[in-house]
C-alpha positions in Angstrom: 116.9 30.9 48.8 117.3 33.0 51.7 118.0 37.3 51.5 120.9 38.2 53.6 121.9 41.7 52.5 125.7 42.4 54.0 126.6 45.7 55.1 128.9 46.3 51.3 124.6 46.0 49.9 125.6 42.2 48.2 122.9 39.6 48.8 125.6 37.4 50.9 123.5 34.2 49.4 124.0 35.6 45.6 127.4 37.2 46.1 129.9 35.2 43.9 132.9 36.6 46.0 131.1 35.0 48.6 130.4 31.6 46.9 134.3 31.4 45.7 135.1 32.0 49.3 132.8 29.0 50.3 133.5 26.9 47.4 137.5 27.6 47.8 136.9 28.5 43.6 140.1 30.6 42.7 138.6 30.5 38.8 135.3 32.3 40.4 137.3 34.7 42.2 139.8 35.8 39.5 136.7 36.3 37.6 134.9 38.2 40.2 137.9 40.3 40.6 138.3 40.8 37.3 134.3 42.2 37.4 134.8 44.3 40.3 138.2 45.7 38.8 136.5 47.0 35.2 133.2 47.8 37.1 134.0 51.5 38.2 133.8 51.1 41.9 135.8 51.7 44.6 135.8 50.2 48.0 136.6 46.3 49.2 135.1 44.6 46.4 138.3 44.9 44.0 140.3 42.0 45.6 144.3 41.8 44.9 145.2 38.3 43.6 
């Protein structure tokens, strides 16, 4: 597996917001969201579904 570390510090080939993106999985992303939401952190990982 390649490393590809995106500017938000997410290994783009690990991210699962990435891979729910790719893989058009809305079950990945509401959990993903879900994750980010509970998680503490600000910024653009707390997507609004």
């Amino acid at each position: 597996m390649n490393e590809y570390i995106a500017y938000c510090g997410l290994d783009c080939e690990a991210c699962e917001a990435r891979l729910a993106t790719v893989n058009n999985d809305n079950e990945l992303r509401i959990k993903v969201s879900k994750e980010y939401k509970t998680s503490g952190e600000e910024g653009t990982h707390g997507y609004e579904l």
